[in-house]
C-alpha positions as CSV (number, residue, x, y, z in Angstrom):
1,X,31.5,26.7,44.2
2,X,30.1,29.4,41.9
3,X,27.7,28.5,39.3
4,X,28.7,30.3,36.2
5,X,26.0,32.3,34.2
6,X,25.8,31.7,30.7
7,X,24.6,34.0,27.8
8,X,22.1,32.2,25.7
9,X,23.8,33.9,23.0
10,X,27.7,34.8,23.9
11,X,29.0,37.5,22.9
12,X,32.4,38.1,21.1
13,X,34.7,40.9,21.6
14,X,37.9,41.2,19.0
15,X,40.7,42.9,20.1
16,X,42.9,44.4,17.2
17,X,46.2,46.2,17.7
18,X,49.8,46.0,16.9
19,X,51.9,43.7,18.7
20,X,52.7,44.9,21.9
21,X,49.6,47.2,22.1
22,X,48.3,45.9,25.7
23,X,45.6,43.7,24.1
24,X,46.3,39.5,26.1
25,X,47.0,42.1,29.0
26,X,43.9,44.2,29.0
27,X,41.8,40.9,27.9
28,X,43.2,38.0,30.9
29,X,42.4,41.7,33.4
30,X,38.3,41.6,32.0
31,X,38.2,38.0,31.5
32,X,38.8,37.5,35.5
33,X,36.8,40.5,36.4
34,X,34.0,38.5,34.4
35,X,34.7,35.2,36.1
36,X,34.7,36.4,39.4
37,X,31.3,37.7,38.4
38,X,30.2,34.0,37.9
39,X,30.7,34.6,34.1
40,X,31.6,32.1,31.4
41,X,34.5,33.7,30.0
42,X,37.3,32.9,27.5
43,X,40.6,35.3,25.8
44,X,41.9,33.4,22.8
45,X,45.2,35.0,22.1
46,X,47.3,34.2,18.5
47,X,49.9,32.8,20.8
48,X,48.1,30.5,22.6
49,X,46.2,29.4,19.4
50,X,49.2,29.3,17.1
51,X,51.1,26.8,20.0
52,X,47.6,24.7,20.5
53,X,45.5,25.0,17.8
54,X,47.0,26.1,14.3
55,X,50.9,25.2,14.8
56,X,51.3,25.6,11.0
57,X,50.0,28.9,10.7
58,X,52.4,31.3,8.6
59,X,52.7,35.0,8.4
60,X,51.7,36.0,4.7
61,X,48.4,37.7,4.2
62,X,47.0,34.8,3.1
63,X,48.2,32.7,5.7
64,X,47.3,35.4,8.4
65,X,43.9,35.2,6.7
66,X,43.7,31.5,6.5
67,X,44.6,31.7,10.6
68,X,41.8,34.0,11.2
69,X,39.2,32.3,9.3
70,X,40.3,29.5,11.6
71,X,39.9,31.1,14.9
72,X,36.7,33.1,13.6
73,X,35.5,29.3,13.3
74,X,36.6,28.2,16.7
75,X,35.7,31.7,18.0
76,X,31.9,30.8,17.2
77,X,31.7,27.2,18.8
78,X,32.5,29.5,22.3
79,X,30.2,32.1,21.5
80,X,27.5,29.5,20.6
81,X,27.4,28.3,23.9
82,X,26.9,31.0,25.6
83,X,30.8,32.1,26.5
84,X,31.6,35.3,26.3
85,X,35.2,35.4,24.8
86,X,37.8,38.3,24.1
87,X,39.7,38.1,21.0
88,X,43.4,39.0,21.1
89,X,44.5,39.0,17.5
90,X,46.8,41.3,15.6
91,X,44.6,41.2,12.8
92,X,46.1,43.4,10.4
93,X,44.0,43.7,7.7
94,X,40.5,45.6,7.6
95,X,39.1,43.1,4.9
96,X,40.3,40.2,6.9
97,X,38.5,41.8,9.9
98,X,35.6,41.9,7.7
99,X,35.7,38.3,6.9
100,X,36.0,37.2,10.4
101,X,33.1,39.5,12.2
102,X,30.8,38.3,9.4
103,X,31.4,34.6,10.1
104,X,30.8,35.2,14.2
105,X,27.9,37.5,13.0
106,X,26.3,34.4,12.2
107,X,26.4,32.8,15.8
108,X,27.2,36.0,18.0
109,X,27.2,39.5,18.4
110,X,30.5,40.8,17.6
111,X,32.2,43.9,18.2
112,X,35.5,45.1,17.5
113,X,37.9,46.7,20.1
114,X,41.1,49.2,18.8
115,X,43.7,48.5,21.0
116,X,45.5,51.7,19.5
117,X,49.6,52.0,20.2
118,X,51.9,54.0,18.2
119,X,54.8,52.0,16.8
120,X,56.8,53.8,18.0
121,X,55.6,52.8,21.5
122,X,55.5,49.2,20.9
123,X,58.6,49.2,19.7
124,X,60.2,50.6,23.0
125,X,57.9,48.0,25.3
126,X,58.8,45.1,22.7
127,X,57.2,42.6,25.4
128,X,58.8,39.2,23.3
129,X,61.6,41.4,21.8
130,X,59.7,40.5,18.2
131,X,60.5,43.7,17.2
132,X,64.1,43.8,17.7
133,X,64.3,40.4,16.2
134,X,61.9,42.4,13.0
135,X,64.1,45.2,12.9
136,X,67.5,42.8,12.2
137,X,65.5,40.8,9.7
138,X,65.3,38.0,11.6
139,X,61.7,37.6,11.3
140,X,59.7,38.4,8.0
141,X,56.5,40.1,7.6
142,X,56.2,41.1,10.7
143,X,53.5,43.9,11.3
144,X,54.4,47.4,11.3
145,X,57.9,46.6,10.6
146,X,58.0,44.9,7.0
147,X,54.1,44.1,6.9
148,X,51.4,47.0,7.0
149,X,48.7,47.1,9.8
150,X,45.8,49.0,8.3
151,X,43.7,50.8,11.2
152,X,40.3,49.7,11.9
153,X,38.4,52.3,9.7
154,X,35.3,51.6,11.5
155,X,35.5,50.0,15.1
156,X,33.1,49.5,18.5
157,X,35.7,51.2,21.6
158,X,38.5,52.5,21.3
159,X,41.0,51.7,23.9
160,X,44.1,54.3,23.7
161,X,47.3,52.3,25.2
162,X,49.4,55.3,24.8
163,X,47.4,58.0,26.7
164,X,45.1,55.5,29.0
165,X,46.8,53.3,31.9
166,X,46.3,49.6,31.9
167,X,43.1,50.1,34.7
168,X,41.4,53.1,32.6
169,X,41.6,50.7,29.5
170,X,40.4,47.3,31.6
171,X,37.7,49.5,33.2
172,X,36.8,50.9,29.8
173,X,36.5,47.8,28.2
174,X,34.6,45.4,31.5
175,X,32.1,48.6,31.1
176,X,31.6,48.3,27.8
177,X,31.2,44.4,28.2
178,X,28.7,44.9,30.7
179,X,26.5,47.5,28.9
180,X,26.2,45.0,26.4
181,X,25.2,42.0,28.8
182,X,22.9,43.9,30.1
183,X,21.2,44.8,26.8
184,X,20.9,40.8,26.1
């Protein structure tokens, strides 16, 4: 059995993007990269912790923001034992964003990953068929479609979904991971 390495500090990497964008997929391909390395490593995604964690949680701003302030929370209990966890949160809005890397900040170093995807694009790979449900009005305020998403204005990587394949944007991003273990 592998001993896992953990950071005395973890680290905490928050993947933003629209629906659709390639972020769980990109994250679950890093986290077991990192694991295989011996690594402790987590992905919190907003479906696992809306089923698990924050059932409730509702779709306004405020309850998006209410839902992120919640996982920022939970987020920081990981990073504070030395887990390095991947973040795969919509995360729409830049002041929310703002909220949630200054309450890690306090436990972690944070950085904040652009999973960038045209609409367009999401739209057409529509993984859960959310967006066909959006586009009927079946579902309210959902992002891009009857809610804004406001791009990161300011962010750590970019990783282009559109342009990139799945491996460029998993290499990019264990890379990036790395370089900053390595500067710990």
């Amino acid at each position: 059995m592998i001993k896992m390495k953990c950071l005395d500090k973890g680290l905490v990497f928050w993947l933003t993007g629209l629906s659709g964008s390639g972020k769980t997929t990109i994250g679950n391909l890093v986290k077991e990269r990192l694991r295989k390395e011996g690594y402790k490593a987590e992905i919190i995604d907003g479906d696992w912790f809306r089923q698990n964690i924050d059932q409730n949680a509702g779709y306004t701003k405020e309850e998006r923001r209410k839902h992120l302030i919640r996982v920022a929370n939970f987020v920081k209990i990981l990073a504070r034992n030395g887990v390095i966890t991947i973040c795969s949160f919509v995360s729409p809005y830049e002041d929310v964003r703002n909220e949630v890397k200054n309450i890690i900040k306090s436990e972690a170093d944070f950085y904040l990953i652009y999973v960038k995807c045209d609409l367009e694009e999401c739209i057409k790979r529509d993984p859960k068929g959310l967006y066909k449900k959006a586009l009927k009005g079946e579902i309210k305020n959902f992002t891009g479609i009857d809610d804004p998403y406001e791009e990161p204005k300011e962010y750590d990587l970019l990783l282009d979904t559109v342009n990139n394949s799945i491996e460029e944007n998993v290499n990019k991003l264990y890379e990036f991971i790395n370089k900053k273990i390595n500067e710990k």
